[in-house]
Every structure is written in C-alpha cells, then in structure tokens.
C-alpha positions as CSV (number, residue, x, y, z in Angstrom):
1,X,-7.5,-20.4,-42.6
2,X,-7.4,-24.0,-44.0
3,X,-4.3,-23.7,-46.7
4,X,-7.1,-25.9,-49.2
5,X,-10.8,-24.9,-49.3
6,X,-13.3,-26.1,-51.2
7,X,-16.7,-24.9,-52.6
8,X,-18.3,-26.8,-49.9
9,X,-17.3,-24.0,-47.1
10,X,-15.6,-21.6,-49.3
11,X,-14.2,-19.9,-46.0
12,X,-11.0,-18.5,-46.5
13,X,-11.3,-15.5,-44.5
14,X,-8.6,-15.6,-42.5
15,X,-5.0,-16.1,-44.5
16,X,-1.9,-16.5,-43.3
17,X,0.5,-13.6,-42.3
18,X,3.4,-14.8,-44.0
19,X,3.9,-15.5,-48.0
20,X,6.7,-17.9,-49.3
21,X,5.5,-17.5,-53.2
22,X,7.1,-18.9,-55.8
23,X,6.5,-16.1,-58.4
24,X,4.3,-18.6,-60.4
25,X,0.2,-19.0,-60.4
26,X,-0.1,-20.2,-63.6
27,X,-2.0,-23.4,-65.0
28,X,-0.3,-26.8,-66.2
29,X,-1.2,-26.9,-70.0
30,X,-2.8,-30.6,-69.5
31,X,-4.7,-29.9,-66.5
32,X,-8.3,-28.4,-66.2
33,X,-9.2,-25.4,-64.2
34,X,-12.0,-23.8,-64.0
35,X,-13.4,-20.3,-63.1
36,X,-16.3,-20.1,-61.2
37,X,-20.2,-18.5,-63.0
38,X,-19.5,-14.9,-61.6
39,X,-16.6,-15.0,-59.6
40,X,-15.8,-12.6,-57.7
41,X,-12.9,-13.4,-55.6
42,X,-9.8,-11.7,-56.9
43,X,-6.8,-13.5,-56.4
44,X,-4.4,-12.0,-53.3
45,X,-1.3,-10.7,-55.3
46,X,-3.9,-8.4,-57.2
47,X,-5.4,-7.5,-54.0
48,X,-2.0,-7.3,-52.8
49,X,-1.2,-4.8,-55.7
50,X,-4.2,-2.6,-54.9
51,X,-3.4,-2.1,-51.5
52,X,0.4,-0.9,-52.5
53,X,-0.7,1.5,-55.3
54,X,-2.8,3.0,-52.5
55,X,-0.9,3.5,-49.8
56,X,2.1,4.7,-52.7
57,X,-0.8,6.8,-55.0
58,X,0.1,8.4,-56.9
59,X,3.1,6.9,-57.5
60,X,2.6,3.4,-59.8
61,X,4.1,0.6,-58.2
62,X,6.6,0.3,-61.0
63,X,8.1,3.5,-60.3
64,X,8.2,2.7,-56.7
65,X,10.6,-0.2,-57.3
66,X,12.6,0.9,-60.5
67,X,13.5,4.3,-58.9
68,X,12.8,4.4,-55.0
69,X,12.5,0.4,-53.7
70,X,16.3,0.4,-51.6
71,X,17.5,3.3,-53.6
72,X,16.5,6.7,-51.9
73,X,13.6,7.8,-49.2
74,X,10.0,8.6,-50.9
75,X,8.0,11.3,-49.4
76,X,4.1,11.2,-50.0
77,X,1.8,13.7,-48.4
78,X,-2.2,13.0,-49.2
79,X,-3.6,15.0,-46.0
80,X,-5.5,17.6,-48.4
81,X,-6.7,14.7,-51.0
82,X,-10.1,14.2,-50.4
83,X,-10.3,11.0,-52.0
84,X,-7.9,9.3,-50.7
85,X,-9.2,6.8,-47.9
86,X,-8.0,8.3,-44.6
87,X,-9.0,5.7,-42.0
88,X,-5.8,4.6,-40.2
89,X,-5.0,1.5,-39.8
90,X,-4.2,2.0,-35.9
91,X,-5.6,5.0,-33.5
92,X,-4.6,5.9,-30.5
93,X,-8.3,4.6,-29.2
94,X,-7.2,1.5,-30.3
95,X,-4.1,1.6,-28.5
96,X,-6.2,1.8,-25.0
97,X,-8.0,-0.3,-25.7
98,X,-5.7,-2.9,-26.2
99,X,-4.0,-1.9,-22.6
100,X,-7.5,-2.5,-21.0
101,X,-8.7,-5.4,-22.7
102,X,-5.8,-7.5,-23.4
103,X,-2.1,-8.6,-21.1
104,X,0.5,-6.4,-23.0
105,X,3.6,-7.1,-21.3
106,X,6.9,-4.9,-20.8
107,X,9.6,-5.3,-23.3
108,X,7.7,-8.3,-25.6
109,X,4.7,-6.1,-26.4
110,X,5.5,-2.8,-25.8
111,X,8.4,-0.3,-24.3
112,X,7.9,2.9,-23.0
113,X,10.8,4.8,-23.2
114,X,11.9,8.4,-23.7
115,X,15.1,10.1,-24.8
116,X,17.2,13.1,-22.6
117,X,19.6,15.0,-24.4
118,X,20.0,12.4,-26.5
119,X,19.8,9.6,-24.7
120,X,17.2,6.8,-25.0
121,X,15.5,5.8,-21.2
122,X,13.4,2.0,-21.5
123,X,11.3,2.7,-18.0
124,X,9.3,-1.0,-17.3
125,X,8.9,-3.2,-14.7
126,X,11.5,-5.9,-14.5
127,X,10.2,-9.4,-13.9
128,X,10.9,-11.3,-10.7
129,X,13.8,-13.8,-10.6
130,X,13.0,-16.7,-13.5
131,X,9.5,-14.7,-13.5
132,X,6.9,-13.7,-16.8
133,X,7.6,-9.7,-18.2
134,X,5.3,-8.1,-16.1
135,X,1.9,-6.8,-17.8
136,X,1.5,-3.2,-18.5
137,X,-1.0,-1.4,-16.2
138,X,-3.1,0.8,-18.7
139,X,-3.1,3.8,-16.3
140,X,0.2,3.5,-15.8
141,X,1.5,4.2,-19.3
142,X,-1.0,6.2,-20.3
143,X,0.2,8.3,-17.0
144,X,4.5,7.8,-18.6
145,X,2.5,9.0,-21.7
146,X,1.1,12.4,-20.3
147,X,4.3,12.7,-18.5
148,X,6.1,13.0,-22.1
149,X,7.6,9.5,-23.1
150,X,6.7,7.5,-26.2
151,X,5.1,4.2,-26.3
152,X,6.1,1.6,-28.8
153,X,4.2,-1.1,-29.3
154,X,6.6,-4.3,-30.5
155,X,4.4,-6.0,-32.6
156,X,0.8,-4.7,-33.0
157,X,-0.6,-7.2,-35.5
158,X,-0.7,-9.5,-32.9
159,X,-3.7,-7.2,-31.3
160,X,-5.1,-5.5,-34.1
161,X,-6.6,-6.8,-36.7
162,X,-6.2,-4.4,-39.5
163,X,-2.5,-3.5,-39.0
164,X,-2.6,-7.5,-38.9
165,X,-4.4,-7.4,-42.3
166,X,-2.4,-4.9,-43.8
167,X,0.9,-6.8,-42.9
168,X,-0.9,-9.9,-44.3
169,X,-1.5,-8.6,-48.0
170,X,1.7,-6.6,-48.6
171,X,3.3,-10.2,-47.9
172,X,2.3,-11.5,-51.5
173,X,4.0,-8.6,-53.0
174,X,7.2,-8.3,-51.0
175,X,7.5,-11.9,-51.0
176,X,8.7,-12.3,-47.3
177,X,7.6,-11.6,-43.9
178,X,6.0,-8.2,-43.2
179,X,5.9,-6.7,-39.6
180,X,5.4,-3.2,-37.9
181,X,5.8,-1.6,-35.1
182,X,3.5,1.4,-34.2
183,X,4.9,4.5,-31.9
184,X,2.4,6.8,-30.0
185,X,4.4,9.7,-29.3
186,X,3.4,12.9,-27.0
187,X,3.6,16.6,-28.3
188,X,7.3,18.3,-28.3
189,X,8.6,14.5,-27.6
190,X,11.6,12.3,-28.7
191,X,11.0,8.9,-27.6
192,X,14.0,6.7,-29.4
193,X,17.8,7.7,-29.8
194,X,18.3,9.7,-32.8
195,X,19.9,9.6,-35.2
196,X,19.5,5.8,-36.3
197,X,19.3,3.7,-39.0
198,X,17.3,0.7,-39.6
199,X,18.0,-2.9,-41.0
200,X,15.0,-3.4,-42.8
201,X,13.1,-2.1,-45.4
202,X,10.3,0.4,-44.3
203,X,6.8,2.2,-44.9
204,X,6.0,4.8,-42.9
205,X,2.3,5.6,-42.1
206,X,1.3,8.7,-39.8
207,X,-1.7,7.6,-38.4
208,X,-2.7,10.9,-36.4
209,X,-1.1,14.1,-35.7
210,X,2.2,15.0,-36.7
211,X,6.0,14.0,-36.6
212,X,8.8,16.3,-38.3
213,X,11.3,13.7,-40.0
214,X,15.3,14.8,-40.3
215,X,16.7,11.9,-43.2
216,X,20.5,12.2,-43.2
217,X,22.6,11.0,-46.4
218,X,23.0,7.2,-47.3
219,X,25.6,5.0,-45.4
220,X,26.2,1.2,-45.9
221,X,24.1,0.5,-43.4
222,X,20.9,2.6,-44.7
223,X,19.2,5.6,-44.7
224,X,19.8,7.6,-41.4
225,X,16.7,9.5,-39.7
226,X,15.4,10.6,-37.1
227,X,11.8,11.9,-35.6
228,X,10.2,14.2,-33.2
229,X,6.5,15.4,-32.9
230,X,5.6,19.0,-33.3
231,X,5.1,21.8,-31.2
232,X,1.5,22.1,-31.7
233,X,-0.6,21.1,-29.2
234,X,-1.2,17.4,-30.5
235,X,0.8,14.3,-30.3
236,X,1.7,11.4,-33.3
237,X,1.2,8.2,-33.4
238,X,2.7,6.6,-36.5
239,X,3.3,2.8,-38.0
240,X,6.7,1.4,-39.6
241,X,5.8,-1.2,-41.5
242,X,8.8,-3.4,-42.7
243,X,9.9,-5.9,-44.8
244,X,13.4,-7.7,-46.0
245,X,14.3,-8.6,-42.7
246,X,17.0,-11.4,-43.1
247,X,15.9,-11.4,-46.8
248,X,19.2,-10.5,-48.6
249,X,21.6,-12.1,-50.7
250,X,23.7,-11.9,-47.9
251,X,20.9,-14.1,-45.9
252,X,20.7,-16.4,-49.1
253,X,24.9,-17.3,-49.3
254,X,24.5,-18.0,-45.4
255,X,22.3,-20.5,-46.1
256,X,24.0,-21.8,-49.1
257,X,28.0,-21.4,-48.6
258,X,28.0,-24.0,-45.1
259,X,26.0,-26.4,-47.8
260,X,28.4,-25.4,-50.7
261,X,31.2,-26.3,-48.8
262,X,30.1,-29.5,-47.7
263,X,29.2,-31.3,-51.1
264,X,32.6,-29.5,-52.8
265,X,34.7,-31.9,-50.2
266,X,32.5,-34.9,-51.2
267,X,32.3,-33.4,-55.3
268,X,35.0,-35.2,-57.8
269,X,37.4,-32.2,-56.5
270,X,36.7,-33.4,-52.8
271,X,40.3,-34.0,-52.9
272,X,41.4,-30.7,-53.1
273,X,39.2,-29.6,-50.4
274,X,40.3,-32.0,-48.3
275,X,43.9,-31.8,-48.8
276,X,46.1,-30.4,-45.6
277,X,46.7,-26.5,-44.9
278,X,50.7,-25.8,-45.9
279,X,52.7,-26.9,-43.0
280,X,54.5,-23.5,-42.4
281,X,51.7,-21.3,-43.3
282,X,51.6,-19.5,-40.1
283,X,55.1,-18.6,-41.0
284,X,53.6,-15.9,-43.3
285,X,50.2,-16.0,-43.5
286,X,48.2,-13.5,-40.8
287,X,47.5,-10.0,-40.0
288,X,51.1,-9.8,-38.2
289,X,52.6,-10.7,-41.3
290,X,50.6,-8.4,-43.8
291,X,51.7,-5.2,-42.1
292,X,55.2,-7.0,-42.2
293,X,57.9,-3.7,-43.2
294,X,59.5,-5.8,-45.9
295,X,56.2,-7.2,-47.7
296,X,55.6,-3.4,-48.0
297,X,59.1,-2.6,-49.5
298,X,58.5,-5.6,-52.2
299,X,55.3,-3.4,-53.3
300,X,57.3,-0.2,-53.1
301,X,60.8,-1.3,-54.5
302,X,59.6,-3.2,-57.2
303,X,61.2,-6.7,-55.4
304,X,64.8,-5.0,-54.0
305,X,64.0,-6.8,-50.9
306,X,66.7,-9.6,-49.0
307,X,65.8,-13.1,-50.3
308,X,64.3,-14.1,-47.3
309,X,61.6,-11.8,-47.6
310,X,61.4,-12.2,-50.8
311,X,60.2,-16.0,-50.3
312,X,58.0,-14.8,-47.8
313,X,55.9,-12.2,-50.3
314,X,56.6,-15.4,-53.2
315,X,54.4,-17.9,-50.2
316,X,51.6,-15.2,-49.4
317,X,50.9,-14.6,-53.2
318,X,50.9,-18.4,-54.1
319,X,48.4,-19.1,-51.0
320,X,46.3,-16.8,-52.3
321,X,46.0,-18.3,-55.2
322,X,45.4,-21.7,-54.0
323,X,42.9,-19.9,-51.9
324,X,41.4,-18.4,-54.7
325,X,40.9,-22.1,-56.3
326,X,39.5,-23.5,-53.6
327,X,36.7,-21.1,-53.5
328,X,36.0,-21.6,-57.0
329,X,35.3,-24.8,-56.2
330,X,33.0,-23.5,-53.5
331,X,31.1,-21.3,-55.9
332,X,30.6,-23.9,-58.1
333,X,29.0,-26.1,-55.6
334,X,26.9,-23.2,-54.6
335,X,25.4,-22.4,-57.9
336,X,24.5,-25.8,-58.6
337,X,22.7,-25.3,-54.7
338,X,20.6,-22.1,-55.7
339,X,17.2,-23.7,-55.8
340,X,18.2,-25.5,-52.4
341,X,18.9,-22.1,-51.3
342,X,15.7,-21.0,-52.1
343,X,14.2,-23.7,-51.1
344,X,15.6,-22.9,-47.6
345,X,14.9,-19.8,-47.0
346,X,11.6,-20.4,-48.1
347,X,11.1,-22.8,-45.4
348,X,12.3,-20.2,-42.7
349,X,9.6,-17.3,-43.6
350,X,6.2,-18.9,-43.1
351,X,3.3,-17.5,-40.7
352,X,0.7,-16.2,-39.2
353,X,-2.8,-18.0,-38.7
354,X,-5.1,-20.6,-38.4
355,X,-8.6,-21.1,-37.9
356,X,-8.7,-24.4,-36.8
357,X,-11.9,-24.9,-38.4
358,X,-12.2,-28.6,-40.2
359,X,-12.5,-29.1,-44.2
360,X,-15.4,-30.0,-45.3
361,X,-15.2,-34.1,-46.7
362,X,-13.4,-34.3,-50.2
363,X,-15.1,-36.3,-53.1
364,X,-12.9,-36.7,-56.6
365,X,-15.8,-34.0,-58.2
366,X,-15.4,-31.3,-55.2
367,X,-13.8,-28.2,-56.5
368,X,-10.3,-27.1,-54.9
369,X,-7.9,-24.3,-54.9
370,X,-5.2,-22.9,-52.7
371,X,-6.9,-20.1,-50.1
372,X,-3.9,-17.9,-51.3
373,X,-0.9,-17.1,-53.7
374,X,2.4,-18.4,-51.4
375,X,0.9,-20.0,-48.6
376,X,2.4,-23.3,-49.0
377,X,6.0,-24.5,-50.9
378,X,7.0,-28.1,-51.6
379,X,9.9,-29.3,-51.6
380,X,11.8,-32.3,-52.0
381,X,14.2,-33.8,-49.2
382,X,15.5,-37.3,-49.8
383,X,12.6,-39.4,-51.2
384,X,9.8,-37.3,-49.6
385,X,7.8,-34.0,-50.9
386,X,7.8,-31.8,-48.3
387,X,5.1,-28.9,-47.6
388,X,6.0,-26.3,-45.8
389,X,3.1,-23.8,-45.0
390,X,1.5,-21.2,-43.1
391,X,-1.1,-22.9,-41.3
392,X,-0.5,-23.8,-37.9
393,X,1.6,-20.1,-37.1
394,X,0.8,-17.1,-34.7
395,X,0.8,-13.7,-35.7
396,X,3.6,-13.3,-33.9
397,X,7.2,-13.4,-35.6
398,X,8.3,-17.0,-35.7
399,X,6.6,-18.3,-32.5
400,X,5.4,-21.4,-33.4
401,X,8.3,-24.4,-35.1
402,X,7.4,-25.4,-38.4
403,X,4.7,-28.2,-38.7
404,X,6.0,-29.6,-42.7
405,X,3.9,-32.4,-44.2
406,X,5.8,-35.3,-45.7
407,X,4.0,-37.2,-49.0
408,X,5.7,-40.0,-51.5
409,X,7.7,-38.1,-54.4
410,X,4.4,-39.8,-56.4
411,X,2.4,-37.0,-54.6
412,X,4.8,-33.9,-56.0
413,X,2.7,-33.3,-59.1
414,X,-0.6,-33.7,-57.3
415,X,0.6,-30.8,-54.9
416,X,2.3,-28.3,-57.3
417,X,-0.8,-28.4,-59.1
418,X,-2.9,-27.9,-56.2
419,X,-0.6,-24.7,-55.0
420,X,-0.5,-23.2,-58.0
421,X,-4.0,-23.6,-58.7
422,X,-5.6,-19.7,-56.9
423,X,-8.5,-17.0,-57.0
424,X,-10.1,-17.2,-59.3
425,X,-10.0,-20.5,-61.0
426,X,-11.1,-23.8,-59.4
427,X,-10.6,-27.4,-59.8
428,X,-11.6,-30.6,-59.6
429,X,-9.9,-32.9,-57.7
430,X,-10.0,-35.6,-60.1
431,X,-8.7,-33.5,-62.6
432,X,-5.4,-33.3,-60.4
433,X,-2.2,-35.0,-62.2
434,X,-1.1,-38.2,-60.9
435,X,0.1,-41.3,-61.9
436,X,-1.8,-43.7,-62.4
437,X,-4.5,-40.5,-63.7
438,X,-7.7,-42.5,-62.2
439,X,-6.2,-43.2,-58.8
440,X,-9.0,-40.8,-57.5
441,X,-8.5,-42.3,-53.9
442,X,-4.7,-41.4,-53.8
443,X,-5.9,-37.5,-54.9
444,X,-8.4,-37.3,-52.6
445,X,-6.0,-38.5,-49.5
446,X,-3.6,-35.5,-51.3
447,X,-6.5,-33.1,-51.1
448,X,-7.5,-34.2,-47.3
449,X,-4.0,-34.3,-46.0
450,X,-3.6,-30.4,-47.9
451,X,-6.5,-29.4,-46.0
C-alpha cells in the first residue's frame, strides 16, 4: 500500500512484506497526535505480537526469546486443542492450484526432488541455451509426486496470499526480512539430503499430515535435523518460515569494517594506517613460518634457541603487536560508525508490495500517519534525507533495486515525525515540525512526496 494514508481513503490493506523498524513509535513531546473517536485499528507490532503468541501458545513470547530464540529447538504440539485455530496457512489444494492457474517455473519457484539412499535427486527441465526456466506442467509433478518425490516450493508468498500475510506481520517483530518455503511431501518419503542444517532462523508449521523430525546436537553452524513422513497412509506438507537471514553481527561488521577502515586512514591516525608494511616481513611472517621447528622450540625451551631464530620469534611478536594497534584504530573508527551500520543494513532489507493506487490530495488539516510500524527509514547521506521504504518492492526476495527518496536536511524532522507517527494515533499535517512552523506548503509537499 501507499507508505502515508490519510483519512480520506484510509486504505492500507495491503502492507509491505519487509520491516526496517527502528524500535521507536513513540510521539515528539511538542507535537500533536491524535487518536481517532473509536478507533479500531491496532497498530502492526501488536498485531504482530498476537500472531507470534499464537502460533508459540502457550508459550509467552518472552519465554520464547529469553530461553529458546537461537538457543535450543522448541517443540509445540496443539493437534488435540480444540481451541486453537487450525486452518493452515497453505494446503495441498492450494498447491494445485497454483500449478494450474499460475507459470511456476523449475528451480526459481519450485524443485522437485527426491533423495536415494541418501542422496538428494533435483529432476526439472533444463532451459534451452540463454532460454527462461521452463514452467512446471501441473500433471507432471503431481505425477513425480505420486511416484514418491517431494515438491518444494521456493518462495510461496509470492502465490499465496496468507503465507504472504503471515511472512508480512512476523516482520515487525523479527525486525528483518521473513520468508518460507513450503515442502509437500508423499507418504514413507525423504525428499532433501539429511541430515542438514540451516542458516537461518526457523518456524516450523505442519500444515497436513505428518513428518517424524530426528534434531541432532548443536554445531557452530546450527541445529542439525532431518525429516521424513510417516508410514501411514497420508503424506505432509509443511512450512519453514525463516528469519535472520544475513542479519547477524557478523552481517553488521561486513558492512561496517570496509567503512571503518577507510575513515581510520583519513582519521588524525591516518598516518599510521597509511604507513608502509615492514620491508622484510615475508621473512617471518606467514603460515610457512608459524609451523617453523625453531619458533616452536622458543615456546618449548623457554628461548634456548640460536640467535637467528631468536630475532625471528622477537619480529613475529612485535608485528603482532603493531597489528594489534592498527586494529584498534579500526575499531575505534567502527564504533563511532554503528548508527551508519545500522543505517545500512537497514537500507538492504526492505520489501514486498505496492498497490499503486494514488493518495488522495493533501490539505495542511488532513489527518496522516504511517500505514505501518518500519515501513520507511530516513537517513542522512551528505546534505540530503534519505527514505528508504517498502513501497515499490515484489513479494519476492529482493527483486526489485531500491527506489530512495531524497528531501533537503530541512525536511528530516517533518519525516521522522511522520514515520513514527502509527495505528492508532493520527495527525494533522500542519501539526508536523518544521522550520519555519507555518510553512504549511513545504509540509504538505513532505506529505505528498511520502505518499
């Protein structure tokens, strides 16, 4: 939907797929903001909220991430609760349908595969030379499906609404991007090698029938598991719905250590950083020389090594050093750069949709607010306020380049107000800080350009 709706068309029904919030929905003190005569709208991280103590009931939330959340698997069966909901998001109706009535293609919407003693077989049909992925044939796979292989489809939001919806809210709690995959497996079946581990964060929701899960003990690189359906006569179909994907501090020192290194050669210490490796460093620096006999007799012997060698454990222990305070110069420059960081990375994770419906017109009385917490971040690059937002992405994972908006730095206040004004409070856009406060025309062309 529009990022900005008003009270005029009040039509925000279809937010974007991808959330960049900032943490903060609260009012400026000197600003007025209204709530609408019996509002009913909540505002999306409380919707947001509801729709994660469901699907984790009856676990709270704050259990969730003070004991589970990237600590250890949490297993929740509800099939005997009668009243919890139990409409899936995604059935297997659903999933021909969307192979008769819409062009999924081999290996960008879906795979079918299946796994022999082990071993994972993709069976598709490979394009022609420079050719499109060739569409899947709905009798086809539902023929590879019968036959005992697994379909998986690669990004079903993009063809369903409510596994797009679901992706969609969880977004304003997670704070990043939020995708699935859905996998329609056949009875007695094992379509994916096993075991593997994943690099993301994940819900799993059995949609029908049922899968036996084998979770192996922690590694560095996650939880390992496995799946395979049952031997009863009925066949799974289940949705991974992830999140954290690039979203780590390792993801936020990618973006900020090129940057950090940059301004420390142009800091007051940019002479250090500059200055010339030590001519004979090769001499001793290097894996050849770390597994060197005589840098291991220093460690053992305490030093009763020939004077030669000797020098060369004295060089590797004083370049350490030196490297050691070169980096502190780094990580100076990169603290000073976390809000950059941020900043960054909350450029990278926008999405998903756009109704390409105009605003209504603007007048300085028309009441505004922000169709939903995250959908838009400003930030400042050289003298211009930058937005970055949501509203001109797919539902598909980063398929559309970012469309930013540049305003004068005289706009900033205008638009942080404005993005952190959300369900359920309102106001008017002459209300909006600025400078000079009755430059109405200047907030209205704010407001426009917003919507």
């Amino acid at each position: 939907s529009d990022g900005i709706y008003n009270d005029a068309t009040n039509d925000a029904t279809n937010d974007a797929t991808n959330d960049t919030s900032d943490g903060d929905s609260g009012s400026d003190d000197d600003v007025d903001m209204e709530v609408a005569e019996g509002e009913e709208d909540p505002s999306m991280k409380s919707v947001s909220g509801t729709l994660l103590s469901t699907l984790l009931d009856p676990i709270p939330p704050s259990t969730f991430f003070s004991t589970y959340f990237e600590k250890k698997p949490l297993h929740l069966v509800r099939s005997d609760d009668p009243e919890y909901p139990h409409d899936p998001f995604l059935t297997r109706k659903d999933v021909k349908e969307m192979l008769l009535r819409q062009s999924l293609r081999y290996g960008v919407d879906l795979n079918v595969t299946n796994a022999v003693d082990g071993v994972r077989q993709t069976l598709y049909l490979l394009p022609s030379a420079g050719g499109d992925p060739v569409v899947a044939e709905s009798k086809d796979v539902m023929s590879n499906l019968e036959s005992g292989c697994s379909v998986r489809l690669l990004c079903p939001q993009m063809h369903s609404d409510d596994v797009w919806e679901l992706c969609s809210v969880l977004e304003t709690t997670f704070g990043c991007m939020v995708g699935a995959n859905a996998y329609l497996t056949p009875t007695a079946s094992q379509g994916f090698t096993a075991p593997h581990y994943d690099d993301v964060d994940v819900f799993i929701l059995q949609q029908e029938g049922k899968k036996r899960w084998r979770v192996y003990q922690t590694t560095q690189g996650g939880w390992i598991h496995q799946a395979v359906t049952t031997r009863e006569d009925t066949h799974s179909l289940h949705l991974t719905v992830s999140c954290m994907q690039d979203w780590s501090w390792a993801s936020m020192l990618e973006e900020v250590l090129p940057e950090a290194v940059k301004r420390a050669c142009g800091g007051a210490e940019g002479e250090r950083m500059r200055a010339g490796m030590p001519r004979d460093f090769l001499d001793y620096m290097g894996v050849m020389h770390d597994n060197d006999w005589a840098i291991k007799d220093v460690r053992r012997n305490g030093g009763v090594v020939e004077n030669d060698e000797k020098t060369k454990v004295r060089k590797r222990t004083q370049f350490r050093k030196l490297l050691k305070a070169k980096l502190s110069l780094v990580v100076d420059s990169a603290l000073r750069l976390a809000d950059w960081g941020a900043d960054e990375m909350g450029e990278e994770e926008k999405a998903d949709t756009s109704n390409g419906q105009p605003g209504a017109p603007i007048f300085p009385e028309t009441m505004v607010r922000i169709s939903r917490d995250g959908f838009a971040r400003v930030v400042v690059e050289g003298d211009k306020a930058v937005v970055y937002h949501c509203g001109d992405n797919d539902r598909k994972y980063h398929s559309n380049p970012l469309s930013p908006l540049d305003f004068e730095l005289d706009d900033a206040p205008t638009i942080e107000c404005l993005f952190k004004t959300v369900a359920p409070r309102w106001i008017a856009v002459k209300d909006l800080p600025q400078t000079p406060a009755e430059d109405f025309d200047d907030k209205v062309d704010t407001v426009k350009a917003s919507v």
